[in-house]
C-alpha positions as CSV (number, residue, x, y, z in Angstrom):
1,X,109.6,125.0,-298.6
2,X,108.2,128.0,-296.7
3,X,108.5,126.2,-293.6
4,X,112.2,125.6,-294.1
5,X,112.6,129.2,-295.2
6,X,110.7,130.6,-292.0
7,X,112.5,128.2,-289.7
8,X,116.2,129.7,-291.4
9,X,114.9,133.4,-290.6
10,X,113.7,132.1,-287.2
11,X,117.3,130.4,-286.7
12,X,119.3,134.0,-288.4
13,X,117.1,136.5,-285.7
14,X,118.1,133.8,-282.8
15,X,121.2,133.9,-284.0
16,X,121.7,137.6,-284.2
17,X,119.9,138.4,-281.1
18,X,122.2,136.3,-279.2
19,X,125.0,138.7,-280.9
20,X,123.8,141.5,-279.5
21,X,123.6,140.0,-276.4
22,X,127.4,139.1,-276.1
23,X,128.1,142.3,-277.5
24,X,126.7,143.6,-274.6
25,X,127.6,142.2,-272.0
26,X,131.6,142.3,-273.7
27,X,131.4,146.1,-273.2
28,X,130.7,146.4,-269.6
29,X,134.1,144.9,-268.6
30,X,137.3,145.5,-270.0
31,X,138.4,143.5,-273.2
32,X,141.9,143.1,-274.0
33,X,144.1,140.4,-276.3
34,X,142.6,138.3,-278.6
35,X,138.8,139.1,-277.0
36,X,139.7,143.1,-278.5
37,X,139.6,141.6,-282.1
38,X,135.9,139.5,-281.2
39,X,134.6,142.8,-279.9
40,X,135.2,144.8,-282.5
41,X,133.5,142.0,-285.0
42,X,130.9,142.1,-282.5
43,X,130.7,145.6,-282.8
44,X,130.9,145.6,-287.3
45,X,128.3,143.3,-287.3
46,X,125.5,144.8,-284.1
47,X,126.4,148.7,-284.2
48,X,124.3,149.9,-287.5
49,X,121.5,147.7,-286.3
50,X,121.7,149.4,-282.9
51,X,122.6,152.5,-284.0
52,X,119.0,153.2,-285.0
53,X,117.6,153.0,-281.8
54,X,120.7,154.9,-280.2
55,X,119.4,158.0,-282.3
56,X,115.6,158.0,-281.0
57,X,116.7,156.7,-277.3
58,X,119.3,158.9,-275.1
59,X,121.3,157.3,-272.5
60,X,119.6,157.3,-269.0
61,X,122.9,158.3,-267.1
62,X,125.5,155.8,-268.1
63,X,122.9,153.0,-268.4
64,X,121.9,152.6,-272.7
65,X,118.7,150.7,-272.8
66,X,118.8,150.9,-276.4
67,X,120.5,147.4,-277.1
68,X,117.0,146.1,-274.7
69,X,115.1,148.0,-276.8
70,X,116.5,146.8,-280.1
71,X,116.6,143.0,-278.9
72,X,112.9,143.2,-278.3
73,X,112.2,145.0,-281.8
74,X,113.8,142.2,-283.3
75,X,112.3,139.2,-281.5
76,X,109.1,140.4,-282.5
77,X,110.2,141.5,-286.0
78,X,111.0,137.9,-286.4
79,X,109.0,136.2,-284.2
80,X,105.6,137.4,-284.7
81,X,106.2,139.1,-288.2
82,X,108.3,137.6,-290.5
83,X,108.3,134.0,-289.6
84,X,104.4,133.5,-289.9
85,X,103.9,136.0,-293.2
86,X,106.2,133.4,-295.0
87,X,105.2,130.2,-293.4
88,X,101.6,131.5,-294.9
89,X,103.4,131.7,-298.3
């Protein structure tokens, strides 16, 4: 049963790292139409995470390494964390 449980959080931290990700990437070129409306779900669901790292790391120019940052801080949340302190449950 842990197993299954670790292998959902696993699967959820994949998941929402790969969010982040397209976020990304959607917001260095221009979005218009029906790609607007993903953006901005995009944006609901990946701004209060990585809006806590906005507030400790200023932008370098235009370039915002905070969404690298945060990606990192959740891979290893999950991966190295979370994951193994409930398979050990």
């Amino acid at each position: 049963m842990a197993s299954q449980i670790a292998d959902i959080i696993g699967s959820v931290g994949w998941f929402y790292g790969v969010l982040i990700i397209v976020y990304v990437l959607m917001s260095w070129f221009p979005v218009r139409g029906m790609l607007y409306d993903v953006y901005r779900v995009l944006g609901s669901v990946c701004d209060p995470y990585l809006n806590i790292f906005r507030r400790f790391i200023p932008p370098i120019g235009q370039l915002d390494i905070s969404p690298i940052v945060a990606f990192i801080v959740l891979q290893v949340l999950v991966n190295y964390l979370l994951v193994p302190l409930v398979r050990t449950l």
